[in-house]
Z-matrix of the N, CA and C atoms (Angstrom, degrees):
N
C 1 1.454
C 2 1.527 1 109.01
N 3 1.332 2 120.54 1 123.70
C 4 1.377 3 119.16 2 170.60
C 5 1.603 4 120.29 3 -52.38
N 6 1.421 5 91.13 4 161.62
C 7 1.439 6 83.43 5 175.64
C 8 1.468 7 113.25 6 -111.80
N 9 0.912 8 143.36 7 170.24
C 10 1.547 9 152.39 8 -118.71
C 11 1.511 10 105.75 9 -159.17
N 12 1.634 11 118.93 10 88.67
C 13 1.938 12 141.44 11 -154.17
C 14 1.412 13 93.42 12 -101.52
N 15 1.176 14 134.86 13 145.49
C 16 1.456 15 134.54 14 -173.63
C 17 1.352 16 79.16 15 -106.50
N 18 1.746 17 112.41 16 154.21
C 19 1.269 18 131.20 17 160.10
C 20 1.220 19 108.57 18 -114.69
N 21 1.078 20 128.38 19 21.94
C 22 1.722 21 123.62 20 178.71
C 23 2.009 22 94.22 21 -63.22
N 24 1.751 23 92.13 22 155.59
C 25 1.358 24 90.19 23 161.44
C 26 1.524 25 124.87 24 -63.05
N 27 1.267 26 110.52 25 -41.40
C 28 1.949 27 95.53 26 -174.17
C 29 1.484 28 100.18 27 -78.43
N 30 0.786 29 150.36 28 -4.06
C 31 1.700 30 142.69 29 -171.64
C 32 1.629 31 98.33 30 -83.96
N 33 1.158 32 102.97 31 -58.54
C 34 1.999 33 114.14 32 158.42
C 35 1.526 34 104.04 33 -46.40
N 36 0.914 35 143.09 34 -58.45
C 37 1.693 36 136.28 35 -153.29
C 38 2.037 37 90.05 36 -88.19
N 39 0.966 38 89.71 37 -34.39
C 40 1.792 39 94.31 38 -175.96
C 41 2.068 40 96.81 39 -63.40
N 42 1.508 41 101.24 40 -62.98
C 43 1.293 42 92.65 41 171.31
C 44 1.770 43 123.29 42 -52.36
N 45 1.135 44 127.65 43 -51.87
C 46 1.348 45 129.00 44 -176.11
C 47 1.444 46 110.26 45 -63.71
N 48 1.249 47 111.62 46 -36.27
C 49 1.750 48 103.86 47 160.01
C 50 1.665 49 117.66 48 -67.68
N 51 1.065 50 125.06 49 -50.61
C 52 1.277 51 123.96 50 -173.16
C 53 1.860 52 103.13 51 -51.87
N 54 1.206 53 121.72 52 -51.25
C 55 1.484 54 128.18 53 143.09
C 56 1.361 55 128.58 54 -23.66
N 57 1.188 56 132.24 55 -67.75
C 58 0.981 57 132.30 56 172.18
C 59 1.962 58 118.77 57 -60.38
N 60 1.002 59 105.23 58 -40.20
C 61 1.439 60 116.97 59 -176.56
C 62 2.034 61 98.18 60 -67.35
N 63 1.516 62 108.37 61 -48.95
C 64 1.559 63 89.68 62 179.27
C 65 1.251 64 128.04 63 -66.76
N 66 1.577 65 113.88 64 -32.18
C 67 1.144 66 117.99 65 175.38
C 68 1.874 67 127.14 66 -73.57
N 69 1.508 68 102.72 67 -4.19
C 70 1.332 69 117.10 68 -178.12
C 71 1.353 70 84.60 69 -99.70
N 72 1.115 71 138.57 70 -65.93
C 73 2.020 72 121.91 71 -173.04
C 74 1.243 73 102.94 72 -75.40
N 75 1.363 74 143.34 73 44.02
C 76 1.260 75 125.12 74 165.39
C 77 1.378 76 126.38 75 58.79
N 78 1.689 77 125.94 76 29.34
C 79 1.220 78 106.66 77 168.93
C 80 1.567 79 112.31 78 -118.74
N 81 1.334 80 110.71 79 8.78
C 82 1.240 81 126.45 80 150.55
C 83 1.147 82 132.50 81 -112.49
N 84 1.260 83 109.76 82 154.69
C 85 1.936 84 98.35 83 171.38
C 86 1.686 85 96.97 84 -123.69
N 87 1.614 86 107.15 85 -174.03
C 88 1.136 87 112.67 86 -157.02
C 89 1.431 88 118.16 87 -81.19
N 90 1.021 89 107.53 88 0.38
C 91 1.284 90 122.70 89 -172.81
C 92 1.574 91 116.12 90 -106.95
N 93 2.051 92 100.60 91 -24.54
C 94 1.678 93 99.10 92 -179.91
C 95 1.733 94 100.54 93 -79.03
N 96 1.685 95 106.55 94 -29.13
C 97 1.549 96 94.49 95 163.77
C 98 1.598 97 138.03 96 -60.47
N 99 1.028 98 107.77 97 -43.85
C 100 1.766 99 110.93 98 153.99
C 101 0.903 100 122.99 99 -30.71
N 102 1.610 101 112.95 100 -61.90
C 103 1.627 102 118.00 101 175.02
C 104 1.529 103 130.42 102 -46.90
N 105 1.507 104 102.38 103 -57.25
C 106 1.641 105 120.74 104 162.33
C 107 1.052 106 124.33 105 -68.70
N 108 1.750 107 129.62 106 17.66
C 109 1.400 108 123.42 107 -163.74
C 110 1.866 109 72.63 108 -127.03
N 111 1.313 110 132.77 109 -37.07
C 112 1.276 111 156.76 110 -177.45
C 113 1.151 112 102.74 111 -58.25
N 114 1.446 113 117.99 112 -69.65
C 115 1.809 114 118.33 113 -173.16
C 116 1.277 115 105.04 114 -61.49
N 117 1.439 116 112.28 115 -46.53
C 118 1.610 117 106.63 116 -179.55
C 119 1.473 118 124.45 117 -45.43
N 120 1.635 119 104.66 118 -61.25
C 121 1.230 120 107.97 119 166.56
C 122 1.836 121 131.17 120 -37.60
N 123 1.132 122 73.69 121 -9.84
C 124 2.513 123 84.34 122 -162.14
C 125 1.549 124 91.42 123 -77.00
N 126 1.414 125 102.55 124 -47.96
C 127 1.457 126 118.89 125 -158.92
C 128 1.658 127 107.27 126 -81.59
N 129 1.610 128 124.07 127 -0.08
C 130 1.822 129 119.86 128 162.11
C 131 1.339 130 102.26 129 -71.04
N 132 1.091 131 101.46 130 129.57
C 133 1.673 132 103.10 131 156.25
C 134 1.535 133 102.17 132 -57.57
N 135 1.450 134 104.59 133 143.62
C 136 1.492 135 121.68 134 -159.64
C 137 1.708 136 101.96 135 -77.01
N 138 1.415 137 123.58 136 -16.13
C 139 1.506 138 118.07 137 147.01
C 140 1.305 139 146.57 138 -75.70
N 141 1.307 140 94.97 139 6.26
C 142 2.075 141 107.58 140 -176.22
C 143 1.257 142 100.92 141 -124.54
N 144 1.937 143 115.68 142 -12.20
C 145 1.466 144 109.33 143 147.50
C 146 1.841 145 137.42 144 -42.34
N 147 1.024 146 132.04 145 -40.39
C 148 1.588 147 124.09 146 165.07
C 149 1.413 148 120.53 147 -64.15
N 150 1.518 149 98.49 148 -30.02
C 151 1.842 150 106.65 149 165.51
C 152 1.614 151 118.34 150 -66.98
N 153 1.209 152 95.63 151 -56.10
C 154 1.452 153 109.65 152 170.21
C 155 2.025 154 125.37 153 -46.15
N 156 1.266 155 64.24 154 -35.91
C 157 2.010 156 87.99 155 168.68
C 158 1.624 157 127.34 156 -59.85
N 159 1.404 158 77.73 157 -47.39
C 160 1.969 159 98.82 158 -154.85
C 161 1.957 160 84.79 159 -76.75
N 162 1.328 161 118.20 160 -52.10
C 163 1.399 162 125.01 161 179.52
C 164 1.383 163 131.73 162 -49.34
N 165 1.679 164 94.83 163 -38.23
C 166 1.318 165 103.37 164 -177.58
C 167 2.124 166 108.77 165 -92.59
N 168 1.187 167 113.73 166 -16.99
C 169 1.004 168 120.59 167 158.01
C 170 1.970 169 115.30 168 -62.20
N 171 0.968 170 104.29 169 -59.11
C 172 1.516 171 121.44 170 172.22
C 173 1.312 172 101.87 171 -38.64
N 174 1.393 173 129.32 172 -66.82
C 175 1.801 174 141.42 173 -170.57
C 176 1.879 175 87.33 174 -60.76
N 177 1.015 176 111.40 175 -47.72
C 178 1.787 177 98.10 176 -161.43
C 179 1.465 178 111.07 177 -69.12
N 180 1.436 179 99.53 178 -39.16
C 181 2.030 180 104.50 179 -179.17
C 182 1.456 181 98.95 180 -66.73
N 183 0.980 182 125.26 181 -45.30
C 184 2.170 183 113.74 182 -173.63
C 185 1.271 184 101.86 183 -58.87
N 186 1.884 185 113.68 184 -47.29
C 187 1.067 186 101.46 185 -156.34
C 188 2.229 187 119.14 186 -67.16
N 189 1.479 188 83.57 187 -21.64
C 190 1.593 189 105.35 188 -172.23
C 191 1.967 190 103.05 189 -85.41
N 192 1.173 191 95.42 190 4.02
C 193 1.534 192 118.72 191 175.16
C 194 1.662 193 100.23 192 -92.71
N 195 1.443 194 105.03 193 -74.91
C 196 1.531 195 105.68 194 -170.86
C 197 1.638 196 124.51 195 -64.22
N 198 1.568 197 108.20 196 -11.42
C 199 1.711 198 123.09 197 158.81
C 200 1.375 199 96.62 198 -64.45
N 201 0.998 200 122.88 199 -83.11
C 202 1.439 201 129.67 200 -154.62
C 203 1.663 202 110.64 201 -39.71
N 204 1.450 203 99.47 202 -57.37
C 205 1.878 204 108.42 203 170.49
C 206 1.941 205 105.96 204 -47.22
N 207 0.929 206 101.77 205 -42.32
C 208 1.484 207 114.67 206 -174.85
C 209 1.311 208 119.00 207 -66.19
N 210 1.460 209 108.42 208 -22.28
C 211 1.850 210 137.86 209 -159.18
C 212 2.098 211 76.93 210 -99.22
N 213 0.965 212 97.98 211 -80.91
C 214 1.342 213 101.46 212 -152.72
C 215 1.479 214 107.39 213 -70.91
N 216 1.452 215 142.40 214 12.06
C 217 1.054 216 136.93 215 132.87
C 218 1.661 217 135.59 216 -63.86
N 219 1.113 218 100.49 217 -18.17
C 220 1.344 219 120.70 218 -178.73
C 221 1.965 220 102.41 219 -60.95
N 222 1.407 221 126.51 220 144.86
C 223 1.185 222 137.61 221 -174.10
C 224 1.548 223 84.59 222 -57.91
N 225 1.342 224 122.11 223 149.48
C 226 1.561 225 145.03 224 140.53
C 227 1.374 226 139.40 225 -32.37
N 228 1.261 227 108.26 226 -20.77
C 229 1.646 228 127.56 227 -145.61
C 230 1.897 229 87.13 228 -93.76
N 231 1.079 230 94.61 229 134.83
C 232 1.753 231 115.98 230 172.19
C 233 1.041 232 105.96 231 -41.95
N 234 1.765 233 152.79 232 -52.12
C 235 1.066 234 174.55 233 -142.46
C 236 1.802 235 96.34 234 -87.15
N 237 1.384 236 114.52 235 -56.29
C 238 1.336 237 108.40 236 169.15
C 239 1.347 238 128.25 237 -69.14
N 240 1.486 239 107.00 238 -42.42
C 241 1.767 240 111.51 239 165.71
C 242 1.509 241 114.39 240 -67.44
N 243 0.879 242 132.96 241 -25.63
C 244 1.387 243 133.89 242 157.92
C 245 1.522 244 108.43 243 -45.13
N 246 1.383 245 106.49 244 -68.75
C 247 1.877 246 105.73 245 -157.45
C 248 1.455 247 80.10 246 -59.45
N 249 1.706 248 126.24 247 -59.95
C 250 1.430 249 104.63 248 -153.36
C 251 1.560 250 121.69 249 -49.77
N 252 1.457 251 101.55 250 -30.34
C 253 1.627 252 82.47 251 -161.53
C 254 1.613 253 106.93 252 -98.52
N 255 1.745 254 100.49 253 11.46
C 256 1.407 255 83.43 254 168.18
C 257 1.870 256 93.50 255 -97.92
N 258 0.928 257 157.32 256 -23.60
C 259 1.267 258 156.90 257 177.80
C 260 2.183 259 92.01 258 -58.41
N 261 0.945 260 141.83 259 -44.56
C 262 0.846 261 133.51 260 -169.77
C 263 2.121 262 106.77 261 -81.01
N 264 1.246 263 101.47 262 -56.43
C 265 1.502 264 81.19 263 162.67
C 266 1.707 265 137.50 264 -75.85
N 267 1.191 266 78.04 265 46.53
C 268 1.936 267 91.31 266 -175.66
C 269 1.336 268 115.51 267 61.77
N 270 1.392 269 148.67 268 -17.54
C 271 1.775 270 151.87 269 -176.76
C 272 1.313 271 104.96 270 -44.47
């Protein structure tokens, strides 16, 4: 029996956080998110997919919204853009 994935918007933002949070403490990597962003997807019924779409697009633009605000609050100084962007390419 299949199983039965809510497409509501917060169930999506609940998932994309729960995502984001493992892969920020290290208990995911970038690739176990792919996977689980993948299975999930298998398991929409293929009509609550464009819904599922429009939502989960929605959760990714704020969220790539509230980095950026977060990015550009950060002090200026080379020393900070340094750590960040080596913390962002994994080093």
């Amino acid at each position: 029996m299949p199983q039965e994935v809510s497409v509501s918007y917060r169930a999506i933002k609940c998932k994309v956080y729960r995502l984001i949070d493992a892969l920020v403490d290290g208990d995911k990597t970038e690739a176990d998110v792919q996977k689980s962003i993948r299975r999930w997807w298998d398991l929409l019924n293929p009509a609550d997919r464009p819904v599922a779409q429009k939502y989960l697009l929605t959760v990714l633009g704020r969220s790539e919204s509230a980095l950026d605000a977060i990015g550009d609050a950060l002090p200026s100084s080379s020393r900070c853009a340094g750590t960040y962007g080596s913390l962002a390419s994994g080093e």
